[in-house]
N, C-alpha and C positions, 0 to 999 in steps of 0.2 A: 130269275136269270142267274144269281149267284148260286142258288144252289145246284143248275144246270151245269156251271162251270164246275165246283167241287165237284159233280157227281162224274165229269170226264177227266179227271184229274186221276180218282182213285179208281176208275177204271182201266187208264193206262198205267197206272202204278200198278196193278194186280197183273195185268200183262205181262209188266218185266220181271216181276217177283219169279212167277211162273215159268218163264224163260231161264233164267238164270239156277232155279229149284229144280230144272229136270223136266218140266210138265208142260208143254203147251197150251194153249189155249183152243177149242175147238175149230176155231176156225184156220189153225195153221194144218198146211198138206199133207203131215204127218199121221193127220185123221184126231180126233178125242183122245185126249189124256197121254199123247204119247209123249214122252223124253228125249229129249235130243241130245244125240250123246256125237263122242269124238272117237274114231276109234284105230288103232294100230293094230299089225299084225305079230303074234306070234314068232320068233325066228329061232333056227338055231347059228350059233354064233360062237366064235371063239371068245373067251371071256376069262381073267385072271382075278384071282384073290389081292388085294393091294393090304397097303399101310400104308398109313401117315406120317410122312414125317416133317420137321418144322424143318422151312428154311429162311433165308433173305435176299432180297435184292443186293445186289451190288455194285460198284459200279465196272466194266472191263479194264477203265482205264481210271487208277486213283493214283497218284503219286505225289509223295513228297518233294520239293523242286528247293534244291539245295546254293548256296553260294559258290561261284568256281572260282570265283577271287576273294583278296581279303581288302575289307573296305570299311567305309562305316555306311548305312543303309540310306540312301538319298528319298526314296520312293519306295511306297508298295502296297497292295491292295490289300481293300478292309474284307476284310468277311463277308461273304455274299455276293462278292462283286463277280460278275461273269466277265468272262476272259474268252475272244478268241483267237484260235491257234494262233502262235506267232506274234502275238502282243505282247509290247511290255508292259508285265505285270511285276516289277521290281529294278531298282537300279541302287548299282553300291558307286560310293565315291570315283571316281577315277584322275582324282588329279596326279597321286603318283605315278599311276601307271603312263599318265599323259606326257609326263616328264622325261620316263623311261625311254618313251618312244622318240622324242623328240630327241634324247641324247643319239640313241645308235640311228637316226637317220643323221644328226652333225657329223657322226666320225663315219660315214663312208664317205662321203667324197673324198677326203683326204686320203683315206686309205686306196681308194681308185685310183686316182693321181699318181702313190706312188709307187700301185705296182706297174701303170704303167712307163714309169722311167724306169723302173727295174727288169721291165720285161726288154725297153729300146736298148737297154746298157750288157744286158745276156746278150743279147743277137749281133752287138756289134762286138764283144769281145769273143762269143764264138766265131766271128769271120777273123778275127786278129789269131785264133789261136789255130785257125786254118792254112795261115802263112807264119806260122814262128812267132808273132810279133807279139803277142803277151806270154805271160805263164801263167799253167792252166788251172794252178790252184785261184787266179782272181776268176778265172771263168767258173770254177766249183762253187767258190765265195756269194758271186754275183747272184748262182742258181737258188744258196739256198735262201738268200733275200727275197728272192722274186717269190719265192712257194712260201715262204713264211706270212710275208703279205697278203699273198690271194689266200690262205688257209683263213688269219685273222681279218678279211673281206667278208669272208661264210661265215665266221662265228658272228660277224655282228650284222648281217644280214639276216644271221638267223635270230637273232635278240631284237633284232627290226619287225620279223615276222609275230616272235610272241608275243612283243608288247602290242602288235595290234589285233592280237587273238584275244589277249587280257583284256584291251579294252573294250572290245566288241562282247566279252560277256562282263561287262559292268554292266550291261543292259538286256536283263532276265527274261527270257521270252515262254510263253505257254506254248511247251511242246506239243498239247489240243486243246479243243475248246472245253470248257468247263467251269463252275463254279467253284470259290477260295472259300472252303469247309473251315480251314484253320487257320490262323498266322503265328509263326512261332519268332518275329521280330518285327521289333517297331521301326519306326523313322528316328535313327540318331543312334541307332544301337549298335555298335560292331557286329559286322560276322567275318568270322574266319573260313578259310576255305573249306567247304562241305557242311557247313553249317546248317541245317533246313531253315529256308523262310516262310514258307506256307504250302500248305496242302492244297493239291487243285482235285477235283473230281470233275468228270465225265458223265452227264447225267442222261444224254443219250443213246447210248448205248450201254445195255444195262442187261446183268444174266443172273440167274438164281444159283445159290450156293444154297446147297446143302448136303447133310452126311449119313450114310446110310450102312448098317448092318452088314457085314460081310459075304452073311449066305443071301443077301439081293442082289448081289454083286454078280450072280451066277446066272438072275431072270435078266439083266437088261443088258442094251450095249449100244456102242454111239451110236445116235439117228435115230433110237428109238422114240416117239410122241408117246407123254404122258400128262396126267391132269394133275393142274396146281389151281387152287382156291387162293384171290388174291381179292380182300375187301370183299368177303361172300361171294365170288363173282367166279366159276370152274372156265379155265382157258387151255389151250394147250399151248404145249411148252417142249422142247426137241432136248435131248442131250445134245451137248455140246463137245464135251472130255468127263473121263472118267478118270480122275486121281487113282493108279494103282499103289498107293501109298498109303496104309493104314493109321491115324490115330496111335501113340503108342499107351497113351490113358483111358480113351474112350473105346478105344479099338472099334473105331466109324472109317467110312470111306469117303471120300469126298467126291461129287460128282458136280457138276455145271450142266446148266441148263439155257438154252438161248431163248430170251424173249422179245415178240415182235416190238415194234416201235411204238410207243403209247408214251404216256402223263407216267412212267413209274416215279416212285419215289423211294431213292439208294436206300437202307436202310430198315427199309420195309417189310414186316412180316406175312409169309406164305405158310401154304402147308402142301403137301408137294405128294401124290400117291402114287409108291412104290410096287410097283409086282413083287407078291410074296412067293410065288411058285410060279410054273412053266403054265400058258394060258389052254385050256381044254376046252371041247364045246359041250352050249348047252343047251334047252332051251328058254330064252329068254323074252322077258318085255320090258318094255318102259314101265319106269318106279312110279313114277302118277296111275298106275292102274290098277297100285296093289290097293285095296281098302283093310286097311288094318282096326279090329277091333280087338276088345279086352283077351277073348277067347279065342278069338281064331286069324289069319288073313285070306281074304280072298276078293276073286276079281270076278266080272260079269263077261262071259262071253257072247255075243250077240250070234244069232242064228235066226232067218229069216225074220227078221227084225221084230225078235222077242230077246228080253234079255234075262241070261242063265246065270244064276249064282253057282259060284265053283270053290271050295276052298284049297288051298293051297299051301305049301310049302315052299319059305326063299333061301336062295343057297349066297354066292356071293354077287357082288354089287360089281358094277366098273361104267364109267362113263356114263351113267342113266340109266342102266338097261342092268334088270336082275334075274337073275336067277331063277326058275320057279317049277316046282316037281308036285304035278296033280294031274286031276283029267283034261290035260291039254295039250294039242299038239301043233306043230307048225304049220300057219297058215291060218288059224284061228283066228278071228276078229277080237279083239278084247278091247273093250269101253278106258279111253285112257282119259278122259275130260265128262263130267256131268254122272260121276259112277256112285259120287255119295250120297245122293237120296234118291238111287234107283234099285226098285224092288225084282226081286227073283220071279218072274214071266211077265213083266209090265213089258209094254211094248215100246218101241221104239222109233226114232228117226233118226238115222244116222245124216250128218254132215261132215263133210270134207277134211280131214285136219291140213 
C-alpha cells in the first residue's frame, strides 16, 4: 500500500514537471509530446527610443508653517504627528496680545460717548448760527472736535480688530492635512514673528520630480503617459508641468509627473523613461518572447501548431514591447510563455493568454 501511494505521488509529480517544461503528457488533447505554449501576435506599432532618468517622490504640498506673532511657544507637535487641515498644531503665548485687546475694546465706549455729545453740541450750534445767535468760529471749533473723535473711534476700532487677528493666530492651524517632518521650536522657546516652527508635509497627494536633458524636452509635452519604475514595479505616470527653466550648473529641465493615489512614500526613489527621439513605427512583440542566447536571440513562431525557430534582431524597447527586424511579419503568432525549452518543429498546443 505505501508504495502504491509513492508510486501516485511521483506520477503526478512527473505530470506537472512536464506541464510547466513545455511537454504534455499523452494523455492531454494536445495529442503526445506536444508543448503548450502562450502566444501574442506580431504588431506594428509606434514605439520611441527612451532613457532613464532618476527621479523622487514628492510631496505637492510641503511647507514650512511660520509664526505670525511674537510669543513664546505654548504648544506644538512632535514629529510624526498627523495633522488635519485646520487643527491646531501650535499655539504661542497670548497674554499680551490679550491685554491689547482688552485695552482698545475699554477706550471705545468713552470715545462713543463723546463723539456723541459732540456731534448733539454741532447740530445745535449750527441751528444757533442759522439765526445769528453764536459766532461761527465755535460752530468750526465744535466740527473739528466731532471728526477728531470719530477719526480716533476708527484708529482704535482698528487696534480692536488687530489685536483679535493677533490673537486668533496665537493658534497655528494646518493649512492641509499632513504629517510634521521637522520641528524647528520647542515648548518654551521664543518665536519671533516669521520664525518657522515646523515643517508639515502632504503625503497624499504626491508627484514625481525629475530632471531631464534639454534635447528631451523637444520628444514630450504636458499630458504625455510615460513609464516610471517605483520599488521594481513599471506604472504609468502623466506629465503634469514642464519647468521651462533650465538648471544653470546641471543645465537639466525640470519636469513633474502626477501620480495616482496609492501607499507612495515622499522622498522615494523612481526611475522615470524619457523619450529620446520622435516615436516611429515598427514591428514589434512582447519582450518575454525574445529567447536570448550566447550567440544569437530569437523567438518561435508557431504555424499550424508547429513551432519555428527564427532568429532575430532587437531595435529599441518601450513599455514591454521590442523591436524586432527578421523573418517576421505582422500578424504572426510568436510563443510569448513556455518558449524556453521548445525545440525548432516540436509541435504544439496553444492556450489562451
Amino acid at each position: 500500500m505505501k508504495f502504491f501511494l509513492n508510486l501516485r505521488y511521483l506520477t503526478g509529480l512527473a505530470i506537472c514537471l512536464q506541464f510547466f517544461l513545455g511537454s504534455a503528457p499523452d494523455t492531454h488533447a494536445g495529442g503526445p509530446g506536444n508543448a503548450i505554449v502562450e502566444v501574442a501576435e506580431a504588431q506594428e506599432i509606434d514605439l520611441f527610443p527612451v532613457i532613464w532618468m532618476p527621479g523622487t517622490i514628492i510631496s505637492r504640498y510641503d511647507s514650512r508653517i511660520a509664526s505670525e506673532v511674537d510669543g513664546r511657544v505654548q504648544e506644538i507637535y512632535e514629529v510624526g504627528d498627523y495633522a488635519s487641515e485646520k487643527e491646531v498644531i501650535a499655539r504661542i503665548d497670548n497674554e499680551i496680545i490679550a491685554l491689547e485687546l482688552a485695552a482698545a475694546k475699554a477706550a471705545i465706549a468713552p470715545l462713543e460717548s463723546r463723539l456723541s455729545y459732540l456731534k448733539r453740541e454741532t447740530n445745535r450750534l449750527e441751528s444757533l448760527t442759522k439765526e445769528n445767535l453764536t459766532a461761527k468760529n465755535q460752530v468750526d471749533e465744535m466740527r473739528t472736535r466731532r471728526d477728531e473723535t470719530a477719526g480716533e473711534l476708527e484708529v482704535t476700532r482698528a487696534r480692536l480688530d488687530l489685536a483679535n487677528t493677533r490673537l486668533e493666530k496665537t493658534a497655528i492651524k494646518a493649512p492641509f492635512s499632513g504629517f510634521v517632518s521637522e520641528r524647528y521650536k520647542t515648548k518654551g522657546e521664543w518665536a519671533a514673528e516669521g520664525d518657522d516652527l515646523l515643517r508639515l508635509v502632504n503625503t497624499e497627494r504626491v508627484e514625481i520630480q525629475v530632471r531631464v536633458p534639454v534635447k528631451n524636452i523637444n520628444y514630450i509635452k504636458t499630458g504625455d503617459e510615460l513609464t516610471a519604475t517605483v520599488n521594481d514595479k513599471d506604472i504609468s505616470v502623466t506629465i503634469n508641468n514642464i519647468v521651462p527653466v533650465g538648471d544653470s550648473r546641471s543645465r537639466l529641465y525640470e519636469i513633474r509627473l502626477l501620480l495616482d493615489e496609492g501607499n507612495w512614500m515622499t522622498g522615494q526613489a523612481v526611475k522615470v523613461a524619457i523619450p529620446d527621439s520622435h516615436p516611429r513605427t515598427v514591428l514589434a512583440v512582447p519582450s518575454d518572447s525574445l529567447v536570448i542566447r550566447q550567440d544569437q536571440i530569437k523567438v518561435f513562431r508557431i504555424k499550424e501548431q508547429v513551432a519555428e525557430q527564427i532568429s532575430v534582431k532587437t531595435g529599441i524597447t518601450n513599455n514591454g514591447m521590442v523591436e524586432i527586424n527578421g523573418n517576421i511579419k505582422a500578424g504572426d503568432k510568436i510563443v510569448i510563455r513556455g518558449n524556453e525549452r521548445l525545440r525548432h518543429g516540436q509541435n504544439v498546443t496553444v492556450i489562451e493568454g
